[in-house]
DSSP file (Angstrom, degrees, kcal/mol; ACC not computed):
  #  RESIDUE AA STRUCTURE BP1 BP2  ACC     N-H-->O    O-->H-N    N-H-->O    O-->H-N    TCO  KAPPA ALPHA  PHI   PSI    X-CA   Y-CA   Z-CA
    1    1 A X              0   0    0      0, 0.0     5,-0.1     0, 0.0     8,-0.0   0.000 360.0 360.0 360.0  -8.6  -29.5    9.8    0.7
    2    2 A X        +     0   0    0      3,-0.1     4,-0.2     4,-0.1     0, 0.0   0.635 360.0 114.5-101.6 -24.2  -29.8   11.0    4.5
    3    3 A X  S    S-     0   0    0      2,-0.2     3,-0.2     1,-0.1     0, 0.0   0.340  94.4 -88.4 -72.8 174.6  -31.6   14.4    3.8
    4    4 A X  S    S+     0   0    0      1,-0.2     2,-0.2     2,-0.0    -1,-0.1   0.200 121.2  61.9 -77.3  13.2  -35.2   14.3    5.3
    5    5 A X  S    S+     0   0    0      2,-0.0     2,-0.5     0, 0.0    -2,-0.2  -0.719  73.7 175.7-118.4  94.7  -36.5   12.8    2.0
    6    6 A X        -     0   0    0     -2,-0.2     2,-0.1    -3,-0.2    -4,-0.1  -0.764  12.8-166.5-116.1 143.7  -34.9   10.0    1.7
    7    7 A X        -     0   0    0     -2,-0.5     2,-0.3     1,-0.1    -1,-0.1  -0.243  40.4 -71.2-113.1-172.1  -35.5    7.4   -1.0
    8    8 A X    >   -     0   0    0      1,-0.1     3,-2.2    -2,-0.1     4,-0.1  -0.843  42.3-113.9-106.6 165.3  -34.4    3.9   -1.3
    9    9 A X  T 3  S+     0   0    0      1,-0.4     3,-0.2    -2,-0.3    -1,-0.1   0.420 115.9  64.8-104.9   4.8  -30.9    3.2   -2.0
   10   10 A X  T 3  S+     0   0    0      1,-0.2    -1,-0.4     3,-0.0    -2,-0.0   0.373  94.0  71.6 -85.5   5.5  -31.7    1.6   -5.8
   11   11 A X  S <  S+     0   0    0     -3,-2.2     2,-0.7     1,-0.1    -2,-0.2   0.584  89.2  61.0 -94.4  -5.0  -32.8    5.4   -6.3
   12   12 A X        +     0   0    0     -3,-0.2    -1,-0.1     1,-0.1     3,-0.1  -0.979  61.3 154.6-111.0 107.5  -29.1    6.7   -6.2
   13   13 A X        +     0   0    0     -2,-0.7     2,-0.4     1,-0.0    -1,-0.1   0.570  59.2  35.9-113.7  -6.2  -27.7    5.0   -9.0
   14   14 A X  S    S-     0   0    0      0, 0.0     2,-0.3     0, 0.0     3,-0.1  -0.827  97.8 -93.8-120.8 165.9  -24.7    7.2  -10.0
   15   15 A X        -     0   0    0     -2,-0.4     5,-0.1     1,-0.1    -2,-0.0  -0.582  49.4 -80.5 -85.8 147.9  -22.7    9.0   -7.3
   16   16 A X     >  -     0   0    0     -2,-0.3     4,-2.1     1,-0.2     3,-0.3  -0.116  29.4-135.1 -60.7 144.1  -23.2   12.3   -6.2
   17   17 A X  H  > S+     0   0    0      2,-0.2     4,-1.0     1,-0.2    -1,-0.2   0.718 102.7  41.6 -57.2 -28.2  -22.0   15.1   -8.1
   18   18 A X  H  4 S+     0   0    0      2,-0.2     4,-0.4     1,-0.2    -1,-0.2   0.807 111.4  52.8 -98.1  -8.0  -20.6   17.1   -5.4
   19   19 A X  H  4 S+     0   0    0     -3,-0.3    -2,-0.2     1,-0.2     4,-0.2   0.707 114.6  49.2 -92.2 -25.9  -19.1   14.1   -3.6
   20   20 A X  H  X S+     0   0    0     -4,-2.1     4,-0.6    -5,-0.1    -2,-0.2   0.730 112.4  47.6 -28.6 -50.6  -17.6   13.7   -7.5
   21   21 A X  T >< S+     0   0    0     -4,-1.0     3,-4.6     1,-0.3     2,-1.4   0.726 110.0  53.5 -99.2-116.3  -16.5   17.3   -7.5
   22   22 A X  T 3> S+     0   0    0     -4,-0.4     4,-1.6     1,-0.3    -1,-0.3   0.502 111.7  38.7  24.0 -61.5  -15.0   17.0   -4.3
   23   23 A X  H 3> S+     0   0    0     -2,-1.4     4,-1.8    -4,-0.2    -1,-0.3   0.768 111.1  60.3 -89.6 -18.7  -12.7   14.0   -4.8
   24   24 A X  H <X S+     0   0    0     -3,-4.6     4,-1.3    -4,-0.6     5,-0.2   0.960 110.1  43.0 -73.8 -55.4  -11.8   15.2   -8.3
   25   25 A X  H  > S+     0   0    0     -4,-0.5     4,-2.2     1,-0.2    -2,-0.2   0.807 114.1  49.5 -72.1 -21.6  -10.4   18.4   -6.5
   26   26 A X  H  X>S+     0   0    0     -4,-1.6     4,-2.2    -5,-0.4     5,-0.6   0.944 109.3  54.8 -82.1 -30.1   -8.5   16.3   -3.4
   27   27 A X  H >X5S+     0   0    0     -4,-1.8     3,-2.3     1,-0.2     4,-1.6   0.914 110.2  42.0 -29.0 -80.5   -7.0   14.2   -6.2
   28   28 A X  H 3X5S+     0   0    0     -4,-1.3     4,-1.3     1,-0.3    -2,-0.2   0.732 116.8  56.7 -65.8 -45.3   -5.5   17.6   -8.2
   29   29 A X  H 3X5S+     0   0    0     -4,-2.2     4,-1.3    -5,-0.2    -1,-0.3   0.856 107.6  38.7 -28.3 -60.6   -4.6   18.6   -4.6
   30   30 A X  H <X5S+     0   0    0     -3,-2.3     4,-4.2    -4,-2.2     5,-0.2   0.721 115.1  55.8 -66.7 -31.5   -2.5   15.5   -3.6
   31   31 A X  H  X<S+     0   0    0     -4,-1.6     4,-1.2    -5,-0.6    -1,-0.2   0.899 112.9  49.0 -47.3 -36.7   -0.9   15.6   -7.3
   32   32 A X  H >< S+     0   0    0     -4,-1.3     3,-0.6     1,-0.2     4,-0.4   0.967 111.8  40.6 -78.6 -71.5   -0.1   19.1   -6.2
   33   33 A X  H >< S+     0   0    0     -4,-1.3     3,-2.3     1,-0.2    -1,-0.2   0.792 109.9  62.2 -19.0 -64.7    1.3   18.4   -3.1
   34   34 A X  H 3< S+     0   0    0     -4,-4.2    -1,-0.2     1,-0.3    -2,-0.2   0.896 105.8  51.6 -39.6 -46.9    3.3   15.1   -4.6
   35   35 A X  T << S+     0   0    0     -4,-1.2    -1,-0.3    -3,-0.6    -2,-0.2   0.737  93.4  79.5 -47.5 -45.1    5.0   17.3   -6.7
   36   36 A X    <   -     0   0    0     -3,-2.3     2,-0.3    -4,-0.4     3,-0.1  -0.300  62.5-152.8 -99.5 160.2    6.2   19.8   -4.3
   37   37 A X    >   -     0   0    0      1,-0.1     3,-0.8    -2,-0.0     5,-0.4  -1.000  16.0-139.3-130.9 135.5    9.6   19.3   -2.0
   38   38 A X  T >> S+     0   0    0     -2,-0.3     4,-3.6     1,-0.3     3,-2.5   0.951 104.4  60.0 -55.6 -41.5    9.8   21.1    1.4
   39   39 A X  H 3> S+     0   0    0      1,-0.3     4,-1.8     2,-0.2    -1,-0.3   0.824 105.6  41.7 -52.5 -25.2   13.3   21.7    0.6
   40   40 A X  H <4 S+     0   0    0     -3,-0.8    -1,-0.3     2,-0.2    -2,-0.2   0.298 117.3  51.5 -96.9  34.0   12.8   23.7   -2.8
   41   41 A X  H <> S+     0   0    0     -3,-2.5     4,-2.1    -4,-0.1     5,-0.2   0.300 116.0  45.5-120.0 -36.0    9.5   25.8   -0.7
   42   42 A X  H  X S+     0   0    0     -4,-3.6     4,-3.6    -5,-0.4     3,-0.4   0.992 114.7  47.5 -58.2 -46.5   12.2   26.4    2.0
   43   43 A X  H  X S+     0   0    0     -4,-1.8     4,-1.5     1,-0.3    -1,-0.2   0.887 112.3  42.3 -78.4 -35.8   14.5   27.4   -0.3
   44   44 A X  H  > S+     0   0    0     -5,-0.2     4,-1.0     2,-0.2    -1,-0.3   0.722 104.6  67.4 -85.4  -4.8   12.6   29.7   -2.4
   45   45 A X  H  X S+     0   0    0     -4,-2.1     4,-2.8    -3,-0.4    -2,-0.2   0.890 107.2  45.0 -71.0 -33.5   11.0   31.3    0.7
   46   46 A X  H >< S+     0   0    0     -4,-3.6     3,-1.8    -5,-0.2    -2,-0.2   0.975 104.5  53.2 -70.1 -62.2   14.3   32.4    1.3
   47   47 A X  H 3< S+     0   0    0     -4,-1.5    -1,-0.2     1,-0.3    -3,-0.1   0.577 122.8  42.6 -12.6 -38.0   15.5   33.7   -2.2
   48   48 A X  H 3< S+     0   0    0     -4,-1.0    -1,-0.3    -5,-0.2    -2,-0.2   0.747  95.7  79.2 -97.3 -27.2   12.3   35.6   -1.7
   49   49 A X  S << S-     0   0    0     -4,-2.8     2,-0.2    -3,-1.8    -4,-0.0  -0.081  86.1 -85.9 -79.1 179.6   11.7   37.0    1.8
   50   50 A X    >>  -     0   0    0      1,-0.1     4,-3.6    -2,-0.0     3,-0.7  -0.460  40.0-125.2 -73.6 139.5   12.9   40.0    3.6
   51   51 A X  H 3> S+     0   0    0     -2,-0.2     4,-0.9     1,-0.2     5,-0.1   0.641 112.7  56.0 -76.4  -1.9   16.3   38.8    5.2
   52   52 A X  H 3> S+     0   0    0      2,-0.2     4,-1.2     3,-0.1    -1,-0.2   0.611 107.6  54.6 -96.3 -13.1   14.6   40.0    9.0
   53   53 A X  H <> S+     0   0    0     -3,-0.7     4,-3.2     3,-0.2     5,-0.3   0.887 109.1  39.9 -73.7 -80.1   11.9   37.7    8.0
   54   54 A X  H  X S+     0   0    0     -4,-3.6     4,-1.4     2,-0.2    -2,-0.2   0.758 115.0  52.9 -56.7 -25.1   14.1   35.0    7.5
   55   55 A X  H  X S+     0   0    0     -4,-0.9     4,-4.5     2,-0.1     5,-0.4   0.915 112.9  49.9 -43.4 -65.3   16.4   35.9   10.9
   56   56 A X  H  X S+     0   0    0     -4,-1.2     4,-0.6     1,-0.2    -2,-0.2   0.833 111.0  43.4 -52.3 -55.5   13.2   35.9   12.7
   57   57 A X  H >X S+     0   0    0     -4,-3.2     4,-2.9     1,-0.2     3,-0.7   0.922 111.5  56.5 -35.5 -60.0   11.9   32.3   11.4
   58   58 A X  H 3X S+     0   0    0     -4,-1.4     4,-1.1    -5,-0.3     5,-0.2   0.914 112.1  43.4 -37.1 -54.0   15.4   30.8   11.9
   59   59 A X  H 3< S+     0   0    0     -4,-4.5     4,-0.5     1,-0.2    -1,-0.3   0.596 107.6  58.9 -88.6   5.8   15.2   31.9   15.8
   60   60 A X  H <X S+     0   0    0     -3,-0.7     4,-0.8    -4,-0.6    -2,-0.2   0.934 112.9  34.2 -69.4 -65.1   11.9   30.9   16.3
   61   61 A X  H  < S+     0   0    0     -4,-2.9    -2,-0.2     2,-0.2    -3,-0.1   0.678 111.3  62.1 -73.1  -0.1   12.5   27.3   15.4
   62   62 A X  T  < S+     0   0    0     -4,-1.1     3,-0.3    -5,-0.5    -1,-0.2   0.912 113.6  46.3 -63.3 -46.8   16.3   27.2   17.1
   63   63 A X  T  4 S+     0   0    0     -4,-0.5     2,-0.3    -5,-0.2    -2,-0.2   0.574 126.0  19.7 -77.1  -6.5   14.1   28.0   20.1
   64   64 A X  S  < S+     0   0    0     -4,-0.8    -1,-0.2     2,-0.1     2,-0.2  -0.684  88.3 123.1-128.6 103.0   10.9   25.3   19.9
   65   65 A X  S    S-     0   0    0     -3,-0.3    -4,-0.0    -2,-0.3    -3,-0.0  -0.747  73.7-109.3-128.6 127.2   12.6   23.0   17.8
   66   66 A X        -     0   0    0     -2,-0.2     2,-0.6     1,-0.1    -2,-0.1   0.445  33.9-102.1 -18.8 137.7   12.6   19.8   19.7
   67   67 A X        -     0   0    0      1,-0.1    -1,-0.1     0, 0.0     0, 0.0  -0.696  38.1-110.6 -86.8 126.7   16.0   18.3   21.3
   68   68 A X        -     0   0    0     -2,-0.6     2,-0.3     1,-0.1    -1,-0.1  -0.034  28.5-117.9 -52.5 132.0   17.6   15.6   19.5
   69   69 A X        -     0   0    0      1,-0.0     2,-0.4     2,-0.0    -1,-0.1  -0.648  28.6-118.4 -77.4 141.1   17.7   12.2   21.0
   70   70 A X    >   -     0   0    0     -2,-0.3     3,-1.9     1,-0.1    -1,-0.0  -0.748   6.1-135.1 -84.8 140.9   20.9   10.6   21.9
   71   71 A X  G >  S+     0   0    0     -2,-0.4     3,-0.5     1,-0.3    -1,-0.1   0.855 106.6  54.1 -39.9 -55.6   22.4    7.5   20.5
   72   72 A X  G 3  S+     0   0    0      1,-0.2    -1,-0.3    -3,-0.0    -3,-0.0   0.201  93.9  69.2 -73.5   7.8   23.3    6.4   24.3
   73   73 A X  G <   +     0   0    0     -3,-1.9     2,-0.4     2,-0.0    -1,-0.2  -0.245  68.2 148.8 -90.4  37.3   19.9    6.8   25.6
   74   74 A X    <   -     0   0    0     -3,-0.5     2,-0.2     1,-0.1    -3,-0.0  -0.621  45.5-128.3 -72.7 126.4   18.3    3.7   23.7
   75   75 A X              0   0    0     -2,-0.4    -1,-0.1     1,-0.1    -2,-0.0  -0.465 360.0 360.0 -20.5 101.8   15.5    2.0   25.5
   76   76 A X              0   0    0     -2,-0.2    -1,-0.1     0, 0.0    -2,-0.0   0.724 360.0 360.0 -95.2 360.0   15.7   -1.8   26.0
């Protein structure tokens, strides 16, 4: 509808197929996604990795993982 032939806009009357295809597959994505819980992907990465694999993850994020806010620094 943009392309360098461009028609008028009563010449698209169904929606495009790949822009169809496309949303059909982010649908089955999100479905995918919905489904899934971080806790059981955490939990089976361990069950499954090398136990230096899993040491190593653990002390990467002790070491960037943001510092907890304290109750007694609330904003007014």
């Amino acid at each position: 509808q943009r392309g360098p032939v461009r028609l008028d806009a009563a010449a698209y009357v169904k929606p495009c197929g790949i822009n169809v295809a496309m949303l059909k597959a982010e649908g089955a994505y999100r479905a995918a996604l919905a489904e899934a819980r971080l806790s059981d992907i955490v939990a089976q990465y361990r069950s499954d990795a090398d136990p230096r694999s899993v040491a190593a993850n653990c002390a990467f994020v002790e070491r960037h993982q943001r510092p907890k806010k304290s109750s007694s620094t609330k904003q007014a």
